[in-house]
C-alpha positions in Angstrom: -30.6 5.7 3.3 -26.7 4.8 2.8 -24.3 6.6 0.7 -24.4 4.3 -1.9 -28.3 4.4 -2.2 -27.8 8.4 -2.1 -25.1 8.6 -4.7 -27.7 5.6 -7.1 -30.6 7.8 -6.8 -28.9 11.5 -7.3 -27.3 10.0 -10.7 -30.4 8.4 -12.0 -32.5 11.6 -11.1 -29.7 14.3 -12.6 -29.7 11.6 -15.9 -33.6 11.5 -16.1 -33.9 15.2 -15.3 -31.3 16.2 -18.1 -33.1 14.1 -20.5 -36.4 14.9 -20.3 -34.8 18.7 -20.8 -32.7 17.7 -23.5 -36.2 16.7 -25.4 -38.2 19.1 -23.9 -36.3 22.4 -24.0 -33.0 22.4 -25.6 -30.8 19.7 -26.8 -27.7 21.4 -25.0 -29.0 19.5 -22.1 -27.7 16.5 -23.3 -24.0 17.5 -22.3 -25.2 17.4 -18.7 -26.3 13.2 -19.0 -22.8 12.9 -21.1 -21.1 14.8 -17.7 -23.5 12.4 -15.5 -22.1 9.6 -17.0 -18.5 10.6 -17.3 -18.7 11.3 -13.6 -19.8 8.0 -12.8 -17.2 5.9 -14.8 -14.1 8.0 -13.7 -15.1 7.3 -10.3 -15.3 3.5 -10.8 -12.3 3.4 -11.9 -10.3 5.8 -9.3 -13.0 5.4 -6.4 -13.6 9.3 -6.0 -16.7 10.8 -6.0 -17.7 14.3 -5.3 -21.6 13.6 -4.2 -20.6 10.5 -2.2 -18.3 12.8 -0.3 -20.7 15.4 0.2 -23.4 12.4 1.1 -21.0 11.5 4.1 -20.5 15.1 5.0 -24.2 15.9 6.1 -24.4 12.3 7.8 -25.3 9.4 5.8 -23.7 6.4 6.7 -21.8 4.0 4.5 -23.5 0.2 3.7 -20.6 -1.2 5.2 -21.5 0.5 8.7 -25.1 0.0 8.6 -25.7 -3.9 7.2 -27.2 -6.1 9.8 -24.9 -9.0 8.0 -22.2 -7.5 9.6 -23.6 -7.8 13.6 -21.1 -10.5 15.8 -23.5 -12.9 17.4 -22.3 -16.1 18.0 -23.1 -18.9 16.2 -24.9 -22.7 17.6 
């Protein structure tokens, strides 16, 4: 799994998580998709992200670093 596939499925589960207790359990819950969300466009648009840093920290590795598009074989 890359970072970016790491960072994609942490933010869908937190905003799926935090809705289903928003319904469920208390509608306070709501202000955690609104943070969810927040999160995510601030870092589109400064390129800082707190779980992609902690991602890299335990080891994942970047798509850039891992895509097989990016091997040097010679072409015919």
């Amino acid at each position: 799994m890359t970072v970016e596939n790491a960072v994609r499925a942490l933010a869908g589960s937190f905003v799926l998580i935090s809705l289903a207790l928003g319904w469920f359990v208390h509608p306070g819950f709501f202000l955690f998709t609104a943070f969810v969300g927040a999160n995510l466009l601030q870092s589109a648009f400064t390129g800082f992200c707190p779980a992609e840093w902690i991602f890299r920290r335990i080891g994942l590795e970047s798509a850039a670093c891992s895509s097989p598009a990016t091997s040097t074989s010679p072409r015919a």
